[in-house]
Every structure is written in structure tokens, then in C-alpha cells.
OpenMM code with the backbone's topology and positions (N, CA, C; nanometers):
from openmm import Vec3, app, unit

residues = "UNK UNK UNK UNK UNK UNK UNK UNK UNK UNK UNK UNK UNK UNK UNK UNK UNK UNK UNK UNK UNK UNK UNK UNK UNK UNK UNK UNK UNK UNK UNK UNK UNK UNK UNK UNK UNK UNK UNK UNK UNK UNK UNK UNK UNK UNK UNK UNK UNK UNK UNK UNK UNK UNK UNK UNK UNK UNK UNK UNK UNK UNK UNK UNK UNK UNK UNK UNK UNK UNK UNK UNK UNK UNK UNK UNK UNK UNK UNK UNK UNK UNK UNK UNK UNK UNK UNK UNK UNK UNK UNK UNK UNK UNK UNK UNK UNK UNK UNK UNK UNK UNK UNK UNK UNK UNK UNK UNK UNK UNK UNK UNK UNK UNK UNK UNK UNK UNK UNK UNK UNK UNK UNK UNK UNK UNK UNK UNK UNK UNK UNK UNK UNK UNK UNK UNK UNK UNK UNK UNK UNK UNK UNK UNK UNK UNK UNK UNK UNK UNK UNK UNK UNK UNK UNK UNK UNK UNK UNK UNK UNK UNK".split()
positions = [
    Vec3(0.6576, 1.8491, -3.1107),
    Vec3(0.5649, 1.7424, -3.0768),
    Vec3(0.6053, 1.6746, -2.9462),
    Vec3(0.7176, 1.6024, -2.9362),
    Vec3(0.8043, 1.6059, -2.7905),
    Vec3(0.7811, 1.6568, -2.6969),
    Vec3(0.7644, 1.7989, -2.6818),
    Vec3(0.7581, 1.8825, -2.5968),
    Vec3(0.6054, 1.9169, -2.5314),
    Vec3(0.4858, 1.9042, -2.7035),
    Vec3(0.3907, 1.9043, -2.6221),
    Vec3(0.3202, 1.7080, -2.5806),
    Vec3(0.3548, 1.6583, -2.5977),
    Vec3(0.4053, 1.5217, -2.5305),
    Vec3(0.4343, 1.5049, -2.3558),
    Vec3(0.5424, 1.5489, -2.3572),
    Vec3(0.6029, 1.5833, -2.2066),
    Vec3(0.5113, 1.6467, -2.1395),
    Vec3(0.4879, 1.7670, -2.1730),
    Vec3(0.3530, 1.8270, -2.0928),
    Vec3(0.2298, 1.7439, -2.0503),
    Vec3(0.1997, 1.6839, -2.1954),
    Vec3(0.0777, 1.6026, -2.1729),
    Vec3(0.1007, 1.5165, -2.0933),
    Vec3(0.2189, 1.4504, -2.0858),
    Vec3(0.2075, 1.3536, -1.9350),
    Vec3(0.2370, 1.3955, -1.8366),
    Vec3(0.3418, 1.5267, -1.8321),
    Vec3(0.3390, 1.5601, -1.6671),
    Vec3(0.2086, 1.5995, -1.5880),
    Vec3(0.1371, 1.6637, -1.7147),
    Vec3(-0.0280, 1.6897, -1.6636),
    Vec3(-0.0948, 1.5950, -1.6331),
    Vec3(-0.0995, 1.4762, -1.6985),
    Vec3(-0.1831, 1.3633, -1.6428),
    Vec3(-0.1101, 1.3329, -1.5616),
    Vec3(-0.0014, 1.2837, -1.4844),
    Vec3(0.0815, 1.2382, -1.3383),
    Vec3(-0.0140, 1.3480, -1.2522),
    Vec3(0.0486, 1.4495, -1.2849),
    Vec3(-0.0048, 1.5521, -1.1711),
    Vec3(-0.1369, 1.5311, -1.1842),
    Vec3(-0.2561, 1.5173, -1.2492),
    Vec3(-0.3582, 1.4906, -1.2351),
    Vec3(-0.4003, 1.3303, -1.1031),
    Vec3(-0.3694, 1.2491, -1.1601),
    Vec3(-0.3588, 1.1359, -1.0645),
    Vec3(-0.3093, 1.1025, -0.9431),
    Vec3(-0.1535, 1.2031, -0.9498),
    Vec3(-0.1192, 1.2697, -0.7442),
    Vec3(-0.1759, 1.3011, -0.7328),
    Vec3(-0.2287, 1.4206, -0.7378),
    Vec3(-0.3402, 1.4985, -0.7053),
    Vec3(-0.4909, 1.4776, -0.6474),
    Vec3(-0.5175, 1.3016, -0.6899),
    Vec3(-0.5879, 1.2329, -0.6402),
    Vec3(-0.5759, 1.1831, -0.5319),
    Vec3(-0.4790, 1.1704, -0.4953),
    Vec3(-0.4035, 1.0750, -0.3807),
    Vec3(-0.4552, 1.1466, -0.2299),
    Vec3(-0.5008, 1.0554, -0.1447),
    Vec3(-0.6091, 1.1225, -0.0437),
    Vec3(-0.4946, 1.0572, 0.1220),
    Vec3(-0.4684, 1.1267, 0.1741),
    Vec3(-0.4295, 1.0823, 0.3181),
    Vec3(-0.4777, 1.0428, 0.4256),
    Vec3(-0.4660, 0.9551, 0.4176),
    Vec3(-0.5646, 0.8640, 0.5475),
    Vec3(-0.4749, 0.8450, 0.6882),
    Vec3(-0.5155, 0.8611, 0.8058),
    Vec3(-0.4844, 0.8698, 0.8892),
    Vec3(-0.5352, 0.8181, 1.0155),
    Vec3(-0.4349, 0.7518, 1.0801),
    Vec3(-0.5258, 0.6240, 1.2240),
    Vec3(-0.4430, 0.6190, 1.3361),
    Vec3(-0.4793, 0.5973, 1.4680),
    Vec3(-0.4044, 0.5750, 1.5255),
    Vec3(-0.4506, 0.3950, 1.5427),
    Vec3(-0.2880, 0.3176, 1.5639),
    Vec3(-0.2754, 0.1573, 1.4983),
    Vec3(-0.1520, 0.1558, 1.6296),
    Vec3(-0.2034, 0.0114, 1.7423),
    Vec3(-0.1102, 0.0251, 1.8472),
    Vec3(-0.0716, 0.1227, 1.9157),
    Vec3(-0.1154, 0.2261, 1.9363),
    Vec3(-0.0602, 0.3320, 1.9740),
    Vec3(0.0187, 0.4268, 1.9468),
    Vec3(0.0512, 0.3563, 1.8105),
    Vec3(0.0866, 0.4777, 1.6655),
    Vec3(0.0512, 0.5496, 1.5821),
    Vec3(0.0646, 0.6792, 1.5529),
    Vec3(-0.0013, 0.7403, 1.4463),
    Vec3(0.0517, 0.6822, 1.3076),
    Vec3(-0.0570, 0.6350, 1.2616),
    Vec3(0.0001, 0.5923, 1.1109),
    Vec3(-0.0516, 0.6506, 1.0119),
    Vec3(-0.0737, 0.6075, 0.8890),
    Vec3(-0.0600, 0.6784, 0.7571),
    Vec3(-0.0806, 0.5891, 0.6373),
    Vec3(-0.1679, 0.6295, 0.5707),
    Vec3(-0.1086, 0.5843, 0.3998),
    Vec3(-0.2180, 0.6867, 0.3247),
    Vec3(-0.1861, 0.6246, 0.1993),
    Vec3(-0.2082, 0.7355, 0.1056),
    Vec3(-0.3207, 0.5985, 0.0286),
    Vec3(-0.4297, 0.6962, -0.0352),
    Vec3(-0.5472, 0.6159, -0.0430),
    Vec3(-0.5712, 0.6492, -0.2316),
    Vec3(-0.5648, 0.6095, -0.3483),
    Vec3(-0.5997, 0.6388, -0.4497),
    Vec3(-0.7488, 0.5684, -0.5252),
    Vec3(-0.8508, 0.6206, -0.5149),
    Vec3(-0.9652, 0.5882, -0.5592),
    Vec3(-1.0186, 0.6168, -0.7090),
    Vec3(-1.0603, 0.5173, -0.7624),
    Vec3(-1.0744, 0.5509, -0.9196),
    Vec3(-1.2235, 0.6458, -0.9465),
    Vec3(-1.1841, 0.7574, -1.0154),
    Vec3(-1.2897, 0.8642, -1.0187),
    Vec3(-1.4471, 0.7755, -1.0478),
    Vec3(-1.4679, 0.6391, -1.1135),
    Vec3(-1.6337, 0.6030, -1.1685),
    Vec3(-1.6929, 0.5533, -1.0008),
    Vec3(-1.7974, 0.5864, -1.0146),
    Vec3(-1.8631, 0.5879, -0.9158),
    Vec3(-1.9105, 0.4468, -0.9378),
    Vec3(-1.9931, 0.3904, -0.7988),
    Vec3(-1.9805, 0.2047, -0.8277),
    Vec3(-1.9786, 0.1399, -0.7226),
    Vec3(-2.1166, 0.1101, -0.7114),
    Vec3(-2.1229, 0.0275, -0.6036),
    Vec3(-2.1106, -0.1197, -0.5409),
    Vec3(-2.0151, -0.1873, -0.6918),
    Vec3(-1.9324, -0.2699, -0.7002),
    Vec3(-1.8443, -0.2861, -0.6048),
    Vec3(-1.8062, -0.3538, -0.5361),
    Vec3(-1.7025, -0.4268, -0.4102),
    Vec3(-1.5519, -0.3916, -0.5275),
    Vec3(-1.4608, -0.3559, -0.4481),
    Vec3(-1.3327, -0.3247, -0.5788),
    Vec3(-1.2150, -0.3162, -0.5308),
    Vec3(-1.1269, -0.4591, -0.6058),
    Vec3(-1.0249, -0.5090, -0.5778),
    Vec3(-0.9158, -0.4379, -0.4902),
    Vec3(-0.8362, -0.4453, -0.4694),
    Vec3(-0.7487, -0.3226, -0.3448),
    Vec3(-0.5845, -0.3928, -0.4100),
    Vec3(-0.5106, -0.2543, -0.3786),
    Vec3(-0.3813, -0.3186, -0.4572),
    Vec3(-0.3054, -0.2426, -0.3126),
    Vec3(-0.2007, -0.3263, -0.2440),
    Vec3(-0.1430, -0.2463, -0.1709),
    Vec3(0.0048, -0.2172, -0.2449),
    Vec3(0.0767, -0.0953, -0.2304),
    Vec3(0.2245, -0.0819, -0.2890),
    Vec3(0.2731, -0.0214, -0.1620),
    Vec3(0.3807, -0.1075, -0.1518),
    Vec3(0.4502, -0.1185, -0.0488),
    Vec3(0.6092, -0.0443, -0.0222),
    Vec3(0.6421, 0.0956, 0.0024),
    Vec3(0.7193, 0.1591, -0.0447),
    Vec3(0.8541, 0.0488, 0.0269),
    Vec3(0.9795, 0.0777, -0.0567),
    Vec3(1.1251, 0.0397, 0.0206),
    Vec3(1.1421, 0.0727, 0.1412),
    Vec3(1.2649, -0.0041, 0.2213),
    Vec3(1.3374, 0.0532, 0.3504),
    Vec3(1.4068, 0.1568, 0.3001),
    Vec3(1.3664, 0.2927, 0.4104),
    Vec3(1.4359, 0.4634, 0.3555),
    Vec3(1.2855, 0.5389, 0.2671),
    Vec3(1.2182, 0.4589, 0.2284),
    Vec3(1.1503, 0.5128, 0.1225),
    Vec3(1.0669, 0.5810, 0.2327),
    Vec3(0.9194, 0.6056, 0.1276),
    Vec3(0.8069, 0.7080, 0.1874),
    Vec3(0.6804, 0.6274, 0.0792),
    Vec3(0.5820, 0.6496, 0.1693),
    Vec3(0.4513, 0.6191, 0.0743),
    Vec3(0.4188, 0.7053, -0.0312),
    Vec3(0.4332, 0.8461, 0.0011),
    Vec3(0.3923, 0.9764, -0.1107),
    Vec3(0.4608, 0.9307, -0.2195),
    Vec3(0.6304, 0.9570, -0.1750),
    Vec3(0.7482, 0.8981, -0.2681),
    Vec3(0.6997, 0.7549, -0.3450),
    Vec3(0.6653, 0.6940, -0.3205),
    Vec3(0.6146, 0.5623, -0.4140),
    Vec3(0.5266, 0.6378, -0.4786),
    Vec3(0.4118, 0.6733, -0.4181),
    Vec3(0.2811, 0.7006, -0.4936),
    Vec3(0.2748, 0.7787, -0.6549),
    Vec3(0.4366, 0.8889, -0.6341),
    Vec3(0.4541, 0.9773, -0.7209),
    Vec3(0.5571, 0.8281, -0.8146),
    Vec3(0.6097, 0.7603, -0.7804),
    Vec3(0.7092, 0.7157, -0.8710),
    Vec3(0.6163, 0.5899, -0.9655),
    Vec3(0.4868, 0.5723, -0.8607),
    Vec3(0.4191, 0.4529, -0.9129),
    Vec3(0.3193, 0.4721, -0.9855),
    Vec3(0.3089, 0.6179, -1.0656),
    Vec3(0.1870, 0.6661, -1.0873),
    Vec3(0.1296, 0.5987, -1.2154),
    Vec3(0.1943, 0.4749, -1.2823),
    Vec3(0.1189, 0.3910, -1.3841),
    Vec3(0.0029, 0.3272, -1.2994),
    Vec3(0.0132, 0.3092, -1.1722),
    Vec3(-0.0346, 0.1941, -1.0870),
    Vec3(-0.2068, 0.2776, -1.1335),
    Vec3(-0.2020, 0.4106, -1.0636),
    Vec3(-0.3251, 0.4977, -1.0698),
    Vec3(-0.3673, 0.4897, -1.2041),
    Vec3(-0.3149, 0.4649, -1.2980),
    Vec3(-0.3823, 0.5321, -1.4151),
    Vec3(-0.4546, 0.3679, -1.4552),
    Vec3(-0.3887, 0.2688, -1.4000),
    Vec3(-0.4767, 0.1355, -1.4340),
    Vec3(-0.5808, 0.1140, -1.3445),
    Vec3(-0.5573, 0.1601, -1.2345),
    Vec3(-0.6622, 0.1895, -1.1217),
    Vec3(-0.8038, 0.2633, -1.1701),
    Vec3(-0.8004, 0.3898, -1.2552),
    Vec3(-0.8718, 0.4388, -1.3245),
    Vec3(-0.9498, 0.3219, -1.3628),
    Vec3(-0.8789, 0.2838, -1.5025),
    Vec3(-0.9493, 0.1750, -1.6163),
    Vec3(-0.9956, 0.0763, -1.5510),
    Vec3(-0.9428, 0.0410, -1.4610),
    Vec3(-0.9960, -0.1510, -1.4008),
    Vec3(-1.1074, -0.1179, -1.2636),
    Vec3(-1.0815, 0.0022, -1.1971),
    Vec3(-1.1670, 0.0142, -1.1266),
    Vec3(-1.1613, -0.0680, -0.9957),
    Vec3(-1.0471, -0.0379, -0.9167),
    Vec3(-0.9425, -0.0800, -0.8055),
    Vec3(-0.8986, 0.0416, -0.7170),
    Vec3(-0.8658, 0.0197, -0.5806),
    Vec3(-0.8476, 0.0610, -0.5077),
    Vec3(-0.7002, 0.0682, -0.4892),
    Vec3(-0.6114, 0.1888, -0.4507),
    Vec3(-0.4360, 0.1724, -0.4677),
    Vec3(-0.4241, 0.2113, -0.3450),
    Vec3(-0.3625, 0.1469, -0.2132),
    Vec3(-0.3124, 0.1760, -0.1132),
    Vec3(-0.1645, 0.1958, -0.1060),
    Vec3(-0.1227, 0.2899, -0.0150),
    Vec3(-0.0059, 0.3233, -0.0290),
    Vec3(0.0677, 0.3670, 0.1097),
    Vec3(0.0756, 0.2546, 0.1845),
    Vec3(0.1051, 0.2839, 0.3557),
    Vec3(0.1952, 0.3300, 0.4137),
    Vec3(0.2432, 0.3701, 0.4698),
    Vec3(0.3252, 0.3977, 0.5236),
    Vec3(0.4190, 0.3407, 0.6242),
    Vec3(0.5630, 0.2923, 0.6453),
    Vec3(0.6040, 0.2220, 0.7448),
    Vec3(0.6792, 0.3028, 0.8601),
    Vec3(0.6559, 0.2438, 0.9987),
    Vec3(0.7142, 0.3259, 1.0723),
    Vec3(0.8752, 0.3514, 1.0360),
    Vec3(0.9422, 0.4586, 1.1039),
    Vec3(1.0470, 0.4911, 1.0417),
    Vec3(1.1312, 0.4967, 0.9192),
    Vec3(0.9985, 0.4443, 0.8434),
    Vec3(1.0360, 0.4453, 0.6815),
    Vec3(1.0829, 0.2884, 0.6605),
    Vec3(1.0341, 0.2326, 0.7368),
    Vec3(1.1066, 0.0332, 0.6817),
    Vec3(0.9541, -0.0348, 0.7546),
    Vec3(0.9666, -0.1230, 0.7072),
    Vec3(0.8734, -0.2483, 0.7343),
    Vec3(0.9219, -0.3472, 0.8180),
    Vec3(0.8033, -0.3989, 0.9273),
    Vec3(0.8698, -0.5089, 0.9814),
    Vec3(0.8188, -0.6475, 0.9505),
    Vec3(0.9142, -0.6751, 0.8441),
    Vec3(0.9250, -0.7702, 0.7409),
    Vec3(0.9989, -0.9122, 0.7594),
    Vec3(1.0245, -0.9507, 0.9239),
    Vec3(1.0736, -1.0783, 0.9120),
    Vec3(1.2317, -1.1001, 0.9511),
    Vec3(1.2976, -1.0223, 0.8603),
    Vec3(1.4138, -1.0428, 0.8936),
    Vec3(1.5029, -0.9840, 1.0279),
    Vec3(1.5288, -1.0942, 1.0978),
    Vec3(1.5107, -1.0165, 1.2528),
    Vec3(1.6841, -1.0344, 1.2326),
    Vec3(1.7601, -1.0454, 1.1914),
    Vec3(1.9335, -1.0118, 1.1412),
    Vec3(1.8982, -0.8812, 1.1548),
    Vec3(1.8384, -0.8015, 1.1319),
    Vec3(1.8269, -0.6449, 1.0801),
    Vec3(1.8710, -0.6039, 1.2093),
    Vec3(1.7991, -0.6398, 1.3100),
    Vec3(1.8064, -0.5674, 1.4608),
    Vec3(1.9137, -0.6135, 1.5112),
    Vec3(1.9978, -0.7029, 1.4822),
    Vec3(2.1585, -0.6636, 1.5060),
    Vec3(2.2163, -0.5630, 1.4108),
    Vec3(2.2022, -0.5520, 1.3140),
    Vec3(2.3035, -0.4416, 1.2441),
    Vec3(2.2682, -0.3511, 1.2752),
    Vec3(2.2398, -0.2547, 1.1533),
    Vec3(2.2189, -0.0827, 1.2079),
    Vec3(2.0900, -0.0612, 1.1779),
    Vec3(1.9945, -0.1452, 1.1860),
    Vec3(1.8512, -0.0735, 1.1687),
    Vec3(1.8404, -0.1162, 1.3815),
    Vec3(1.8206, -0.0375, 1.4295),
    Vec3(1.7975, -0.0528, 1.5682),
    Vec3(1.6338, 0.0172, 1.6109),
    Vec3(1.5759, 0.0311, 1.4716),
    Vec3(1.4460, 0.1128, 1.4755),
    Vec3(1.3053, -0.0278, 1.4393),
    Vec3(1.3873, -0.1680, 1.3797),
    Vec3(1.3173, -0.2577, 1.4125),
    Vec3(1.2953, -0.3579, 1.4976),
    Vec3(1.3963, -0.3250, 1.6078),
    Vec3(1.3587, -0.3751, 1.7307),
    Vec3(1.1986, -0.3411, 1.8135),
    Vec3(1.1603, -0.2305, 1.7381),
    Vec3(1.0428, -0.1836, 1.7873),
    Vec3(0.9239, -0.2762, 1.7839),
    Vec3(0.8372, -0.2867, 1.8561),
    Vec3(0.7498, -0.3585, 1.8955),
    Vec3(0.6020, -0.3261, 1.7898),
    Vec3(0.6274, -0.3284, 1.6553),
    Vec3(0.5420, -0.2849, 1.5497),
    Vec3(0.4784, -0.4369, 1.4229),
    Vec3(0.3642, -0.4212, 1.4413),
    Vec3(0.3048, -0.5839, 1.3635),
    Vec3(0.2238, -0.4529, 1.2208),
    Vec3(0.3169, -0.4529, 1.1444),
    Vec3(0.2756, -0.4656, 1.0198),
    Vec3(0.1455, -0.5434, 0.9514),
    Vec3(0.1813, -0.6448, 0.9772),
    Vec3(0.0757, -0.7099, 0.8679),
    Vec3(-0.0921, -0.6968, 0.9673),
    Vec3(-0.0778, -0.6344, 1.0761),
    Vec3(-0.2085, -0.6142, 1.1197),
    Vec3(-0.2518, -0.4958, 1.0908),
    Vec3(-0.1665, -0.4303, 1.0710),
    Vec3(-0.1597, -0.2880, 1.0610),
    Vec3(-0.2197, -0.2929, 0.8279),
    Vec3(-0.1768, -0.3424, 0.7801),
    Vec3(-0.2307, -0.4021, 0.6653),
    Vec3(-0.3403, -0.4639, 0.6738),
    Vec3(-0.3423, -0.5476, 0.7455),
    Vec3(-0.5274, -0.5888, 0.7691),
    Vec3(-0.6274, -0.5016, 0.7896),
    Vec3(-0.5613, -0.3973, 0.8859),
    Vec3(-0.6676, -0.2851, 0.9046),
    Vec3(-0.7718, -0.1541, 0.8331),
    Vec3(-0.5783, -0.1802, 0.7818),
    Vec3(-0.6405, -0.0707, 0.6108),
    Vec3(-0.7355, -0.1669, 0.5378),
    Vec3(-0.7112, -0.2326, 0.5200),
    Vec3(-0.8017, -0.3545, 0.4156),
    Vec3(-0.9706, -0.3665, 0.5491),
    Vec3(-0.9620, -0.3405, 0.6042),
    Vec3(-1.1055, -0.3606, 0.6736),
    Vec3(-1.1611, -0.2641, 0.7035),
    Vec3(-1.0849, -0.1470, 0.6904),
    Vec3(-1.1238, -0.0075, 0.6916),
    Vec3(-1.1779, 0.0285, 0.4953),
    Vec3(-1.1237, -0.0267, 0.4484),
    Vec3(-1.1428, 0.0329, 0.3280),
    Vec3(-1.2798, -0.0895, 0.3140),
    Vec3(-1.3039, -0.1694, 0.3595),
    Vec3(-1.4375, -0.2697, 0.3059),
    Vec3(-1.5138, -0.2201, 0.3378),
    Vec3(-1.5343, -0.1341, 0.4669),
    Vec3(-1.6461, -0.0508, 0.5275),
    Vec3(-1.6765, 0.1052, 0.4475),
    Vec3(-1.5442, 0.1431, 0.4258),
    Vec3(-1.6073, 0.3014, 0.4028),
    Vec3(-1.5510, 0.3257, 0.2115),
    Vec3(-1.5504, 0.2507, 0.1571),
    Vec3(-1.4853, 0.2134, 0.0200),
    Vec3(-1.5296, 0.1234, -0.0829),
    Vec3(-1.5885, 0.0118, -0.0344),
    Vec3(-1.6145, -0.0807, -0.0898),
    Vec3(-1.5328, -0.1845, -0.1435),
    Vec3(-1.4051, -0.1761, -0.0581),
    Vec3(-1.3195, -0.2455, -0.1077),
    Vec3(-1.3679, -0.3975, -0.0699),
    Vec3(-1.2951, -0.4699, -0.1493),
    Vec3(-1.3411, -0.6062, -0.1601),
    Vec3(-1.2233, -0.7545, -0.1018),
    Vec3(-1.2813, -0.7822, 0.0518),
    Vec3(-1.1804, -0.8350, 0.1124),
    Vec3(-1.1254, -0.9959, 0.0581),
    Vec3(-1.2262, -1.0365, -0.0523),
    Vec3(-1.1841, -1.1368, -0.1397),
    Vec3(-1.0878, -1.1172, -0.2340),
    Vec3(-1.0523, -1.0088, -0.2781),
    Vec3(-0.8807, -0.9553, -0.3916),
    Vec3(-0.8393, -0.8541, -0.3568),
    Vec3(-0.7433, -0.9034, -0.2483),
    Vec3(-0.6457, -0.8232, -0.1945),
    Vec3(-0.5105, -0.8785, -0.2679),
    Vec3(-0.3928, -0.7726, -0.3065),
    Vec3(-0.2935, -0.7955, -0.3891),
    Vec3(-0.1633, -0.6750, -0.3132),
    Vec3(-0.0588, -0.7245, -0.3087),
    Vec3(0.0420, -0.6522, -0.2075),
    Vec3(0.1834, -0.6685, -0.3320),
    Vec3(0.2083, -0.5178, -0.3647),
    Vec3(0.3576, -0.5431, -0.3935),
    Vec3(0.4373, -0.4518, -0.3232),
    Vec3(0.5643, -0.4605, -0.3343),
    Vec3(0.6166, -0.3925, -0.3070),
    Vec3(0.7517, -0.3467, -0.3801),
    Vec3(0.8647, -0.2443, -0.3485),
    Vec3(1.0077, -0.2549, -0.3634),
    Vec3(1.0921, -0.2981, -0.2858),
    Vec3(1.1999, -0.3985, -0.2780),
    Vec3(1.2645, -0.4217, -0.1693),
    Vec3(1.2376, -0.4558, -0.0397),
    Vec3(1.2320, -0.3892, 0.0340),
    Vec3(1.2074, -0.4059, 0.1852),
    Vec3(1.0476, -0.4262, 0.1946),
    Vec3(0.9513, -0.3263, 0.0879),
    Vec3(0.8334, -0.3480, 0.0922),
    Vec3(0.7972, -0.5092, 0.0139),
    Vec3(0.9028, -0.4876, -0.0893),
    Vec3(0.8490, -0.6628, -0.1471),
    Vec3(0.8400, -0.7959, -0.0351),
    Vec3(0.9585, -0.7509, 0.0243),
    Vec3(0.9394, -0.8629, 0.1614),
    Vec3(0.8669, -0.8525, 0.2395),
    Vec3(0.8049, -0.7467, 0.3009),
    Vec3(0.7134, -0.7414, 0.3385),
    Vec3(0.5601, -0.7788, 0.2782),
    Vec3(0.5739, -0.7747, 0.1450),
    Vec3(0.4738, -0.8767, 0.0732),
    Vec3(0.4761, -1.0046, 0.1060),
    Vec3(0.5743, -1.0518, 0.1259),
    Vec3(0.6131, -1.2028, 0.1386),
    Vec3(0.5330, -1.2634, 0.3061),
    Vec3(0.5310, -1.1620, 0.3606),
    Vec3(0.5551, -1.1958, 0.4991),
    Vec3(0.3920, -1.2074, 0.5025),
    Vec3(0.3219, -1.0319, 0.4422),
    Vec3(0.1686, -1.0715, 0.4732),
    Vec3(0.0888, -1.2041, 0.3894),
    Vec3(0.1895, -1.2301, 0.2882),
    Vec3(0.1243, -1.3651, 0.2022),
    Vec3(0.1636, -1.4816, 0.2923),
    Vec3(0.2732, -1.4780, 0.3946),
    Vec3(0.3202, -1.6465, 0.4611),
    Vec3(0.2108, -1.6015, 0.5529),
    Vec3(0.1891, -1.5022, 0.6371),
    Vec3(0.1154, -1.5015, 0.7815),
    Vec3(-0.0232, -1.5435, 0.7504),
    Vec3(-0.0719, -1.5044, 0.6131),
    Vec3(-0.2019, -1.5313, 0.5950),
    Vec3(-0.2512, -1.6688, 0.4982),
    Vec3(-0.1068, -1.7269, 0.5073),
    Vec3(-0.1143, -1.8852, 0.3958),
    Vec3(-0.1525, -2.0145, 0.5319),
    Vec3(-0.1956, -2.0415, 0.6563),
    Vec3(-0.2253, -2.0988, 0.7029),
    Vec3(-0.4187, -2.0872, 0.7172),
    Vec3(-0.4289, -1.9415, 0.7205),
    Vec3(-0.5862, -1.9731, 0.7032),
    Vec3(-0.6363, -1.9485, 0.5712),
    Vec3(-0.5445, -1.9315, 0.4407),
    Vec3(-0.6179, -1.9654, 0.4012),
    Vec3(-0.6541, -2.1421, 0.3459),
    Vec3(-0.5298, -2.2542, 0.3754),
    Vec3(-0.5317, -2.3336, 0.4002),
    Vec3(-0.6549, -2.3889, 0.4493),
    Vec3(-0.6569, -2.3929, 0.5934),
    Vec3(-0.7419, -2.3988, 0.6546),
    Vec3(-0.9003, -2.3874, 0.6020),
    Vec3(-0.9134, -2.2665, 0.5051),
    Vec3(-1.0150, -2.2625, 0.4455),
    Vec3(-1.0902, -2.3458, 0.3373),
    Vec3(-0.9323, -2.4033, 0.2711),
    Vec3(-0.9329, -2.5010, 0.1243),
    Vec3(-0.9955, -2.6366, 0.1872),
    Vec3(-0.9053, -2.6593, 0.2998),
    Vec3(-0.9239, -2.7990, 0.3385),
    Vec3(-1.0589, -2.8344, 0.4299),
] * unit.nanometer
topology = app.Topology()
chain = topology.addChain("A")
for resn in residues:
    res = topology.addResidue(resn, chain)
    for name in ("N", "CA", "C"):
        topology.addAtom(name, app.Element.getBySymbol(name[0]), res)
């Protein structure tokens, strides 16, 4: 029973990678990347967007395969799963200590969180994603980088309240 168990879920994972669509842009003058997971019901409903934000070292695919509960709620709730990619595999997330030690690859002249805006305005146009519930997690380096697109974007929405 175990065994046909195991199967049954490696088949559904692999079913839900398998979904996973590669999107591709050039952003600043970079070729960038993420990985796009769309829930199979068709729906012309506006639909929430979840970004997952892989670690420093990590990979977007590499999340996508490790995060694959994310897809299968994506299915049921009927949400959009982004899965971006950072240059050199890290995010530029704020902490500018980094570019003295040994990351010397975030000295680079790279704005993330626009580069996140874009996907999110790209996906409202050709997706239906819905630029009113946008939601960002991440691991580690990507969690901070959550942090950063929630501070950069906590003045307008301020602005908006008041």
C-alpha cells in the first residue's frame, strides 16, 4: 500500500512540474526568467498571484520542484504561482554588508522589486492576474527580499489609505 502511495504522489508532483511554463524577458538589459504555474480551470476571473521567491545559491525550477504543495493549492483556489528567477542566483534584497563580503555579484546594478512589478503587470495583461492580491514569499535570501518588495511598496500604499 506504501509503495503504491509513493507512486501516487510522485505522479501527481510530476504532474504539476510538468505544468510549470518558462517565461522569458529581457528586464534592464537582462535576460531574465521565471517559471509561471497556472491552475488548469479556465476563468475569466482576475486571480490572485503568489510570488515564491527562491534562496541565495538557489534556482527558481529548484523551488518550483521543492514547492510543489504551493501548485496543488493553486489548482483548488485558483491562483497564479510565480517563480522568478534572481540574477546570479541571489536577490537584491537590501542588505548592502553583502557587497563587502564575498557576494561581489551584488554590487551589480540590478532593481529587483521592479523587475517583480513587471512580472505582476505582465501577468494582469496576458493572465488575468489580479494586481489587487499580490502575495510574495520566500526562503532566506528570497524571504528578504519579500521584505524589501513589501517596505518599497508600504509608502504608496499609505499614501493611498490616507
Amino acid at each position: 500500500m506504501l509503495k503504491k502511495l509513493f507512486f501516487f504522489s510522485l505522479f501527481v508532483i510530476n504532474i504539476y512540474a510538468n505544468r510549470l511554463m518558462k517565461k522569458e524577458l529581457k528586464f534592464q538589459n537582462l535576460n531574465r526568467h521565471y517559471f509561471l504555474n497556472l491552475p488548469s480551470k479556465a476563468s475569466t476571473n482576475k486571480k490572485p498571484i503568489l510570488f515564491v521567491l527562491h534562496g541565495g545559491g538557489g534556482t527558481a525550477k529548484r523551488t518550483a520542484k521543492i514547492k510543489s504543495d504551493f501548485n496543488l493549492l493553486s489548482e483548488s483556489d485558483n491562483f497564479l504561482i510565480v517563480y522568478p528567477q534572481g540574477v546570479d542566483k541571489h536577490w537584491r534584497d537590501g542588505r548592502d554588508f553583502l557587497k563587502l563580503w564575498k557576494y561581489r555579484h551584488f554590487a551589480k546594478n540590478v532593481d529587483d522589486v521592479a523587475f517583480i512589478k513587471e512580472i505582476a503587470k505582465q501577468l494582469s495583461k496576458s493572465n488575468n492576474g489580479d494586481l489587487d492580491n499580490i502575495f510574495l514569499t520566500g526562503i532566506s535570501n528570497g524571504a528578504m527580499m519579500s521584505y524589501k518588495v513589501a517596505c518599497s511598496e508600504l509608502p504608496l500604499l499609505l499614501e493611498l489609505l490616507l
